[in-house]
C-alpha positions as CSV (number, residue, x, y, z in Angstrom):
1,X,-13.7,4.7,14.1
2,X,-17.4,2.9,12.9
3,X,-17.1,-0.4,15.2
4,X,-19.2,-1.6,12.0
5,X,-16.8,-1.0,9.3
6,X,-15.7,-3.9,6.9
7,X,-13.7,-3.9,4.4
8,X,-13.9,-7.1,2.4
9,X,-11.7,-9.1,-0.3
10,X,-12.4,-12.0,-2.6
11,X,-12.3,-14.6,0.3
12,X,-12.6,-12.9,3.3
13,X,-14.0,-9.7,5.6
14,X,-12.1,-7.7,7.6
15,X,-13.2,-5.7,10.4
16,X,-11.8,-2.3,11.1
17,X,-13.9,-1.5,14.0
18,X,-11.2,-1.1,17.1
19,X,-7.6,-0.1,15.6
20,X,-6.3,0.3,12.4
21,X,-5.0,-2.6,10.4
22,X,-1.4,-3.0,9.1
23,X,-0.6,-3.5,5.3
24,X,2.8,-4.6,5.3
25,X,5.1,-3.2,2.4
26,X,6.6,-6.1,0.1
27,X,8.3,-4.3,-3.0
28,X,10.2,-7.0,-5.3
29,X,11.7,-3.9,-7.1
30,X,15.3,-2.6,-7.8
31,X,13.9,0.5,-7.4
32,X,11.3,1.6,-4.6
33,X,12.3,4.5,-2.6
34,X,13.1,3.1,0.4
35,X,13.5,-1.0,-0.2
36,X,14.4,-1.7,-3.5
37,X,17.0,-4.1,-4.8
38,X,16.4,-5.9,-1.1
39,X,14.9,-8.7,-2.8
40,X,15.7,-8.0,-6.2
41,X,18.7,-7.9,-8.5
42,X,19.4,-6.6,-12.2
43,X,19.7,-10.5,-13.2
44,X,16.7,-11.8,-11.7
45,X,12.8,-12.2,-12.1
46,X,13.6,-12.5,-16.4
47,X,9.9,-12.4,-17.6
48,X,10.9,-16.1,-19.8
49,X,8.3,-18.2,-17.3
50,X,4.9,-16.3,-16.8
51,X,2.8,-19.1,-16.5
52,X,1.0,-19.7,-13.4
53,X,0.2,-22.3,-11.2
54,X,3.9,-23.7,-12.1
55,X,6.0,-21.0,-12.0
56,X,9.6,-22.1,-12.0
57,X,12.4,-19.8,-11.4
58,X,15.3,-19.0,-13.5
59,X,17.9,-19.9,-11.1
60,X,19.3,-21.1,-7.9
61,X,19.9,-16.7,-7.1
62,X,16.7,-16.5,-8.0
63,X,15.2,-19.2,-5.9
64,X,17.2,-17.6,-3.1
65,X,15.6,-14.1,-3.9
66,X,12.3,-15.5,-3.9
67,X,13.1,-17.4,-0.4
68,X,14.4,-14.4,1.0
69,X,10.9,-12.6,-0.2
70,X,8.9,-15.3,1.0
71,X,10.5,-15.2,4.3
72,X,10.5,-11.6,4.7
73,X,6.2,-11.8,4.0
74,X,5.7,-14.2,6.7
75,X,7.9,-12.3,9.1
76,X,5.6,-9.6,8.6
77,X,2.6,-11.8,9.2
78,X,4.4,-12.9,12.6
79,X,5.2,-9.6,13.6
80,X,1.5,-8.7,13.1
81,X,0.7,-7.3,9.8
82,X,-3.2,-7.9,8.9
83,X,-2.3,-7.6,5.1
84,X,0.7,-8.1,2.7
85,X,1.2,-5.5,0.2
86,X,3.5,-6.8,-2.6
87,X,4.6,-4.5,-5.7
88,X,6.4,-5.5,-8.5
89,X,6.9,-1.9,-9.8
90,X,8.3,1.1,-8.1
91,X,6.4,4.1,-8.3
92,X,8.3,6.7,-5.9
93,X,9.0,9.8,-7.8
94,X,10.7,10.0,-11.5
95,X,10.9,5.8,-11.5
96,X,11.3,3.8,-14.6
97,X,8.0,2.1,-15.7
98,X,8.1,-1.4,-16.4
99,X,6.2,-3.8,-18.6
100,X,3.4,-6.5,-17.7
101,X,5.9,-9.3,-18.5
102,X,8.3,-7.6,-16.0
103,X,5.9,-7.0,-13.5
104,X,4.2,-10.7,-13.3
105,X,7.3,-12.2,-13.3
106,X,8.4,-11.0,-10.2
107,X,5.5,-10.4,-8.4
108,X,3.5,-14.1,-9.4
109,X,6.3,-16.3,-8.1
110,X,6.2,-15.0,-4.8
111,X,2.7,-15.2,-4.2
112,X,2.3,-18.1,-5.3
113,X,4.3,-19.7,-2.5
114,X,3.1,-17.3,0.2
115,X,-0.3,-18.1,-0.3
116,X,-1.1,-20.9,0.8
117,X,1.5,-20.2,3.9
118,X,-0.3,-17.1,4.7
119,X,-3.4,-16.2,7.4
120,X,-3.9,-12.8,6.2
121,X,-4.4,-12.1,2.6
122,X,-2.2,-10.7,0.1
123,X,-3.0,-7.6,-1.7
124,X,-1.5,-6.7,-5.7
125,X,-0.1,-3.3,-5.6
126,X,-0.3,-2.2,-9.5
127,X,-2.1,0.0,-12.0
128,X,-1.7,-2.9,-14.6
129,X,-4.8,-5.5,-15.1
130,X,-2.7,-8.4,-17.1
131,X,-0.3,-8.0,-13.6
132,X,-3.7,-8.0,-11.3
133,X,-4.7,-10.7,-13.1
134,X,-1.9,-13.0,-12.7
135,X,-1.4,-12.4,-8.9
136,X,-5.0,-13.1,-8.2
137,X,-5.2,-16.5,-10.3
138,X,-1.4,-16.9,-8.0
139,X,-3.4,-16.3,-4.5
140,X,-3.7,-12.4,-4.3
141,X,-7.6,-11.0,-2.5
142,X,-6.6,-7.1,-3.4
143,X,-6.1,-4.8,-5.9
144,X,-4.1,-1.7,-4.8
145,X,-4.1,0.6,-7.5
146,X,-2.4,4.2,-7.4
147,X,-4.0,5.2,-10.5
148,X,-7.8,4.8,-8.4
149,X,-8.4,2.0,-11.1
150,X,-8.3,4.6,-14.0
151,X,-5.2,4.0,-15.2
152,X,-5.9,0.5,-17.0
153,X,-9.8,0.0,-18.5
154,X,-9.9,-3.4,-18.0
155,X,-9.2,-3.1,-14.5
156,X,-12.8,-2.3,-13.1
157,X,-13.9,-4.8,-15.0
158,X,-11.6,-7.3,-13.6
159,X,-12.4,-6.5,-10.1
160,X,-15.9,-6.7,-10.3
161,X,-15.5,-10.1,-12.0
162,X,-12.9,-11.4,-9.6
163,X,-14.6,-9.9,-6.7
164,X,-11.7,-8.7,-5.4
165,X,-11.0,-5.5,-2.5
166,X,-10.1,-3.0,-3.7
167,X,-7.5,0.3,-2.9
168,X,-8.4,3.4,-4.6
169,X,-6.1,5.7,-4.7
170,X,-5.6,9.6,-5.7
171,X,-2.4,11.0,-7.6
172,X,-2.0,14.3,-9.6
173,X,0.1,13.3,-12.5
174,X,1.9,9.7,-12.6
175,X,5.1,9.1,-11.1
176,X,7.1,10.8,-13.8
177,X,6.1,14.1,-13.6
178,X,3.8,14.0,-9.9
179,X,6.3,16.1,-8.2
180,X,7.2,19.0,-10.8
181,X,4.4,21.0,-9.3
182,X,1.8,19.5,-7.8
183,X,-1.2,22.7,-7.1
184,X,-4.5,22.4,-5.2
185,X,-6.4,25.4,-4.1
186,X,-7.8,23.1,-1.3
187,X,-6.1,19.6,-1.2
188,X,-8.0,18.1,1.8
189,X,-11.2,18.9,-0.5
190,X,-10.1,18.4,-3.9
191,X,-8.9,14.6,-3.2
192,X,-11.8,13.9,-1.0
193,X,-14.0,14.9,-4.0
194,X,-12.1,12.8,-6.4
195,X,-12.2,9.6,-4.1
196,X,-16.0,10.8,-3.8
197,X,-16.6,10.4,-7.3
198,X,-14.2,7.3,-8.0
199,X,-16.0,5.7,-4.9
200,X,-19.3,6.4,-6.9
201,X,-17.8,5.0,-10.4
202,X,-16.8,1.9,-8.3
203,X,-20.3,1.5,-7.0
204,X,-21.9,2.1,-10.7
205,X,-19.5,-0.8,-11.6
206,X,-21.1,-3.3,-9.8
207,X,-17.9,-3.0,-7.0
208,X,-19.8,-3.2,-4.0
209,X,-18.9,-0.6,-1.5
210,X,-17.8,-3.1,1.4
211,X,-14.9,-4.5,-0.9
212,X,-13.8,-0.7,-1.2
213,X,-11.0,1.4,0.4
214,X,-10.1,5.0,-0.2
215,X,-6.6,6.5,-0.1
216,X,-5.9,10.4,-0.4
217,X,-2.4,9.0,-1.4
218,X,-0.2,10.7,0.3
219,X,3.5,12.0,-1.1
220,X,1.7,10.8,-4.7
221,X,1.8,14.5,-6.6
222,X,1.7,16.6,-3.3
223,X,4.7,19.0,-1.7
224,X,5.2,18.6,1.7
225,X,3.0,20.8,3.0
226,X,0.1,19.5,1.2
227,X,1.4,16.0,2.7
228,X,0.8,17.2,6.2
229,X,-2.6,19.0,5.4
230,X,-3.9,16.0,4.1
231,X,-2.7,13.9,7.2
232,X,-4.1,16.3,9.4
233,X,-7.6,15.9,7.9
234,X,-7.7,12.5,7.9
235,X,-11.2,12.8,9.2
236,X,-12.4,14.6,6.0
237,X,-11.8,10.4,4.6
238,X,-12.9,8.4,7.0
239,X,-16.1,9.8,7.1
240,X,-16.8,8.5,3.4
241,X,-18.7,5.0,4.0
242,X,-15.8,2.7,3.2
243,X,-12.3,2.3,3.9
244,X,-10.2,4.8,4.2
245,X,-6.1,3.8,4.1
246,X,-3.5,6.0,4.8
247,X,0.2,5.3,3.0
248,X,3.1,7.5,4.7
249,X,6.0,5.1,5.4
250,X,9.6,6.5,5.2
251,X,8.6,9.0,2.8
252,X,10.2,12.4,2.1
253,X,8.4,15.0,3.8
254,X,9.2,13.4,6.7
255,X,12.8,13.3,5.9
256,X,12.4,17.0,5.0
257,X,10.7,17.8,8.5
258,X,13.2,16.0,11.1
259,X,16.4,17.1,8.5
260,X,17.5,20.3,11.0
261,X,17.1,18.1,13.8
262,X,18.9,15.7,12.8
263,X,22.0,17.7,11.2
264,X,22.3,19.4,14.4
265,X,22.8,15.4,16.2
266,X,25.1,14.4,13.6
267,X,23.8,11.3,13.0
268,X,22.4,9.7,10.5
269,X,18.2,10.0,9.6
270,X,16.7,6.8,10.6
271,X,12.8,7.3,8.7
272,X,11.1,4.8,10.9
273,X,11.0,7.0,14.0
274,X,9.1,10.0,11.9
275,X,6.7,7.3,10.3
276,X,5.9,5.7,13.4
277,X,5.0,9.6,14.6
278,X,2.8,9.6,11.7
279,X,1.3,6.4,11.9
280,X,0.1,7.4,15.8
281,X,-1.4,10.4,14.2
282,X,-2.8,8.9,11.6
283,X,-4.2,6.2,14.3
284,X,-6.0,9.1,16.3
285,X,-7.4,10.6,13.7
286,X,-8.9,7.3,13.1
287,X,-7.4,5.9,10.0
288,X,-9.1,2.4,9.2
289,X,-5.3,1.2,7.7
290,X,-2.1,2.2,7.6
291,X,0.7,0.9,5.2
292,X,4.1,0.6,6.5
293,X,7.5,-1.3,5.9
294,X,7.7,-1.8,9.8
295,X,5.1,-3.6,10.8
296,X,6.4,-4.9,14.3
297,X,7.9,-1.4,15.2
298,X,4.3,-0.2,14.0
299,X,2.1,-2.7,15.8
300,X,3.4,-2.5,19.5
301,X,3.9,1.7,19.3
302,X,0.0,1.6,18.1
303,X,-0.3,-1.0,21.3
304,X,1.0,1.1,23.5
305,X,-0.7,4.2,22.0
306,X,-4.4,3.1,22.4
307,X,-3.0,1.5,26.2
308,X,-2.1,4.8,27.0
309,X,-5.3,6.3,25.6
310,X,-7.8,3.7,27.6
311,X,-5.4,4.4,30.6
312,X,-5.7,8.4,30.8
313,X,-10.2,7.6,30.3
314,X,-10.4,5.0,33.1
C-alpha cells in the first residue's frame, strides 16, 4: 500500500498509506439485503418534506427512526469507522427501484443531524444526482455511485462542481437483471479496464484524480466464482493511481461458500465471520478501503491482523 495515497472529499483528505479505512454501511431501506427495514418502516420517510436545511419529520415513529439511524451512525464512528456510507435505496439483487422524492427523504434527514455530530465524513451511496444533490447541500463529502457515475448525466457534472470524492463503481447490468448471467471471458481484466477508462472520463471531467476511488464492485453482476477471482486480484486495482475500495460485506457468495460447513454444525449462518475472512484478505492484498456493516468486529480483527504481521517480521 503507497504510504502516499490520498483520497480526498469536498472538505477533507484522507490518507490511506498504513491500513485500510472502514466505510461503515448505513442503509435507511426496507429493503437491503442484509439490513433493511432496521431503520426503516413501510409508513415512514413519506417524501411530503424535501426541503433542506429544515427538514421536519412526519412523525413522532419517524423521529424515533431517524434517532435510532442517527445513533446507529455515530456508534459506527465510535467503534472506528473512518467513513459513513448511508443509502437510501437498496440495490441487492432484483430490488425495487425508488424515486428521487423517495430517496431524499430518507436519506437528507439523517444527514442532516449527523453532520455536524460527526468527525469522519459522510459519503451518499446513489446513482441519482437530485438525491446526491440533496445529501451534499444536508452535510454529505462523497458520492458513491454503483452505476461509476454513468447512470445519471448530471452526475459528473455535479461532482466536479461540488468538489466532492468520489466512488466509482463497476456493474454488468443494474440490479434487476445483474445476476441472470453475468459472463466475462476475463473478469479481473475486463473490470480493471472499465474502471481504467471511467477513471480517465473522470479525469477529462475536470474530477481530479485525488478525489477518486475505484471499486471492481464486487457481487454487483458477477457469480461467485467471478466474486472470488476478483478478490483474489485485488492487486490488479490498487495499482491504478487512486483509490481502490473493496465492497464484500455479508454478501452471498460467502453464504454460498461456508453453506456445507455450516449444515453439517447445525447452526445457523452468522455472515460476519466469512466477511471478516474476506476483509483480512482483502487487507493483505492491500485494499485502500473496505466497506462493511461491522465496523468494530472489522477494525480490531484488521488490528490484530497487521499486529500479527509486524510480529512474525520483527
Amino acid at each position: 500500500m503507497s504510504p502516499s495515497l490520498i483520497w480526498k472529499t469536498s472538505r477533507r483528505t484522507i490518507s490511506l498509506g498504513n491500513r485500510p479505512r472502514i466505510m461503515g454501511i448505513l442503509n435507511v431501506t426496507p429493503d437491503s439485503f442484509s439490513d433493511g427495514g432496521k431503520f426503516f418502516e413501510p409508513s415512514d420517510f413519506e417524501p411530503s418534506n424535501l426541503g433542506l436545511g429544515s427538514i421536519e419529520p412526519n412523525s413522532e415513529h419517524e423521529r424515533l427512526r431517524i434517532d435510532a439511524a442517527v445513533a446507529a451512525g455515530l456508534q459506527m464512528q465510535a467503534d472506528g469507522a473512518d467513513i459513513l456510507d448511508i443509502g437510501g435505496e437498496s440495490t441487492r439483487p432484483y430490488s425495487t427501484p425508488v424515486n428521487a422524492a423517495t430517496e431524499i427523504a430518507r436519506v437528507a434527514p439523517v444527514i442532516e443531524r449527523l453532520a455536524p455530530q460527526l468527525k469522519i465524513p459522510i459519503s451518499i451511496d446513489t446513482s441519482k444526482a437530485d438525491v446526491a444533490r440533496a445529501a451534499i447541500e444536508a452535510g454529505a463529502e462523497i458520492i458513491n455511485d454503483v452505476t461509476g457515475l454513468e447512470g445519471d448525466p448530471e452526475m459528473t457534472d455535479l461532482a466536479k462542481r461540488t468538489g466532492v470524492g468520489v466512488c466509482v463503481m463497476h456493474m454488468q447490468g443494474n440490479p434487476q437483471t445483474m445476476q441472470d448471467a453475468p459472463t466475462y471471458e476475463n473478469v479481473v481484466e475486463e473490470i480493471r479496464d472499465y474502471l481504467i477508462a471511467r477513471r480517465d472520463a473522470c479525469l477529462s471531467s475536470g474530477i481530479e484524480l485525488e478525489k477518486i476511488c475505484l471499486d471492481p464492485g464486487v457481487g454487483f453482476g458477477k457469480t461467485h466464482e467471478h466474486n472470488f477471482e476478483l478478490i483474489q486480484g485485488i492487486h490488479r486495482f490498487t495499482d491504478l493511481g487512486c483509490a481502490c475500495l473493496i465492497g464484500h460485506s455479508r454478501k452471498g457468495f460467502i453464504r454460498k461458500r461456508l453453506a456445507p460447513l455450516v449444515e453439517a454444525s447445525g447452526r445457523e449462518f452468522n455472515p460476519m465471520a466469512g466477511t471478516l475472512g474476506v476483509s483480512l484478505a482483502a487487507t493483505a492484498a492491500g485494499a485502500h478501503l473496505i466497506r462493511v456493516h461491522d465496523v468494530a468486529e472489522t477494525v480490531e480483527a484488521i488490528e490484530m491482523f497487521q499486529a500479527c504481521q509486524r510480529t512474525s517480521r520483527a
